[in-house]
C-alpha positions, -999 to 999 in steps of 0.1 A, spaced: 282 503 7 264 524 27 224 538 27 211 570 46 175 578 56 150 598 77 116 588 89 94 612 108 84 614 141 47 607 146 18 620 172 -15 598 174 -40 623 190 -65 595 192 -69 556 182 -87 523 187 -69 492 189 -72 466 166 -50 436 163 -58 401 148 -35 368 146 -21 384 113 5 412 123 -5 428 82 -39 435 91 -31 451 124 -32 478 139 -49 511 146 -71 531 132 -74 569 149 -61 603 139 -24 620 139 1 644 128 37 636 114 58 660 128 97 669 115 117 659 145 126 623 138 151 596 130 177 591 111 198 557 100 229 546 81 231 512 71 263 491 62 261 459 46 279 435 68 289 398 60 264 378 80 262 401 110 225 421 118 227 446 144 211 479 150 225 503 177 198 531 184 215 562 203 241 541 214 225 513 225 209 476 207 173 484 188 153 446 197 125 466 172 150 475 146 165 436 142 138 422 143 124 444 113 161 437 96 158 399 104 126 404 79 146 414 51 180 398 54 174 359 52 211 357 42 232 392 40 240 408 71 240 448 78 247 474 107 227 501 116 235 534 134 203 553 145 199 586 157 166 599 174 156 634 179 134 628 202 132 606 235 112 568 229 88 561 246 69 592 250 41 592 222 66 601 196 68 572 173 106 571 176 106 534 175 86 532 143 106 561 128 142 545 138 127 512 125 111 524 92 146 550 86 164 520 84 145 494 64 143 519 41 179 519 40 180 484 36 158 484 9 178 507 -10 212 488 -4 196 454 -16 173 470 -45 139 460 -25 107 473 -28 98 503 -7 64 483 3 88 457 20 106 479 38 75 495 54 57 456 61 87 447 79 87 477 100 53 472 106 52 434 113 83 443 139 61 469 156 32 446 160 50 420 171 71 438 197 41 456 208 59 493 208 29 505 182 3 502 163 -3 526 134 30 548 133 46 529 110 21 529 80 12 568 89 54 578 86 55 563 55 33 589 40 36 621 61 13 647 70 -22 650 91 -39 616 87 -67 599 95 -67 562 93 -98 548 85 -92 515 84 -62 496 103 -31 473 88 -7 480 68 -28 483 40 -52 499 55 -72 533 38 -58 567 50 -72 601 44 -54 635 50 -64 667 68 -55 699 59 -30 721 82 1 741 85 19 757 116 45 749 142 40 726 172 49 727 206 63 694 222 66 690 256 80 661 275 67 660 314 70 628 330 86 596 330 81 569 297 52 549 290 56 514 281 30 510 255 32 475 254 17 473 292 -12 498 278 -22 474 249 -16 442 270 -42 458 301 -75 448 294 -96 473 314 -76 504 296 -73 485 260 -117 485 262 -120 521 271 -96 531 245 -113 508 221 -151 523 230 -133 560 233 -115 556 200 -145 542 182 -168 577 191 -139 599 180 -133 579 149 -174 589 141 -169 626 146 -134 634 132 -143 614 100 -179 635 101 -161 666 107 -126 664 95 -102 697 106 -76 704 127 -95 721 152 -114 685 157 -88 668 154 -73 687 184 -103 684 206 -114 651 198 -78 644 212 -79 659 242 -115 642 246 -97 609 244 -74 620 266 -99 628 290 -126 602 285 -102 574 287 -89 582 321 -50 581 306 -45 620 307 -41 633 343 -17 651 375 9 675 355 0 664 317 -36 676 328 -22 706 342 1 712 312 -28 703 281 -52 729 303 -28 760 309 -18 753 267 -54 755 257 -53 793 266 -25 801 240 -40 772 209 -48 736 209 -32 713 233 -33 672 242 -16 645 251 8 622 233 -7 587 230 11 571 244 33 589 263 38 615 293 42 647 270 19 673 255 15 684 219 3 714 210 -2 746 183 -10 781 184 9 810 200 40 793 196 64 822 221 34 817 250 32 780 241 72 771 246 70 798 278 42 780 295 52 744 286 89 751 295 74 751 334 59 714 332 90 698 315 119 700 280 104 714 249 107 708 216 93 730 182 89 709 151 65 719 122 45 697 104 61 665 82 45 663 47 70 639 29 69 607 50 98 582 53 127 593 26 164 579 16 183 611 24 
């Protein structure tokens, strides 16, 4: 028997970190936008065998999540990412969540376990924080309060994004694990959190991101460049956390100025969340 599924990608414009010895109540709470470029994984149960091969190669994050579910059966996953890791996409998350979804649907699970094991693998592999819970659901979120259970409240929006990948990958789990960064983005995070949930648009949302970005000394070289020469044709910032831009507006000028910094990538806007396909 086999089980197909998508998860979207995800973009956290801004967060603060927030992690506690339980990996359920961790995690982030900040503002993003799930966009339609994501992942997609087929599951086949397998007779005491858990593997997960993500764009040819072994998924750690993925196994782990499966060793969550699967005390006894076994199952294979084949995962397929639109977009490169590592960059501030949430592919991990998406690759991870696409295929306990899967997983869950092979075995007749809850949906709620598939998401807690993708989130519990995230935490404890340190490649996120938030994208996991923020898939799930879809669309332009804010989450007020962190964990897997944490509260989450939606912004309106519509329109087409601009991706741009610019430099080499970020390993998130260095970001989290540095103390000096992980404070700034903690007292940064904290004042955005205040005015996006005072003030809660787009149009914030966007420059409250690229204050982040800014403030917390993690935006700079080419993605300045890039997020600077965007703002002239619509709203631009960086990816947290990766080297790559995100943007909206003039979507022609947009893809012809970003094309000079780096690849480029359109998506729109992902309202349905994590789905069995």
């Amino acid at each position: 028997m086999k089980a197909k599924a998508f998860c979207p990608g995800h973009i956290t414009g801004f967060f603060e970190i927030c992690l506690y010895d339980d990996p359920i109540k961790s995690g982030s709470r900040g503002a993003g936008i799930c966009i339609s470029l994501g992942a997609t994984a087929e599951v086949e149960i397998s007779e005491g065998e858990i593997k997960a091969i993500v764009n040819g190669k072994r998924g750690n994050v993925t196994e782990t999540a499966m060793k969550e579910m699967l005390k006894k059966e076994g199952a294979i996953a084949n995962i397929s990412l639109q977009l490169p890791i590592s960059q501030g996409f949430g592919m991990s998350a998406a690759g991870t969540l696409a295929t306990t979804l899967a997983i869950a649907s092979l075995f007749s699970m809850p949906r709620q376990d598939a998401i807690k094991a993708a989130h519990i693998a995230e935490i404890k592999c340190s490649t996120g924080l938030g994208d996991v819970v923020t898939s799930a659901k879809g669309g332009i979120e804010i989450r007020v309060e962190e964990g897997m259970e944490g509260k989450i409240k939606n912004i309106e929006g519509e329109g087409e994004l601009v991706l741009a990948v610019i430099g080499e990958k970020i390993n998130t789990r260095e970001i989290l694990q540095n103390k000096e960064i992980s404070q700034r983005i903690k007292r940064v995070g904290r004042e955005c959190m205040k005015e996006i949930l005072a003030n809660s648009t787009l149009e914030n949302f966007f420059m409250l991101s690229k204050k982040f970005a800014e403030e917390t000394g993690l935006m700079k070289g080419k993605i300045k460049d890039a997020v600077e020469t965007a703002s002239k044709h619509g709203m631009a910032s960086m990816c947290m956390l990766g080297n790559s831009v995100f943007a909206m507006g003039d979507t022609d000028e947009l893809v012809k100025t970003l094309s000079k910094y780096g690849k480029v990538y359109t998506c729109e806007i992902d309202k349905k969340g994590a789905r069995l396909i």
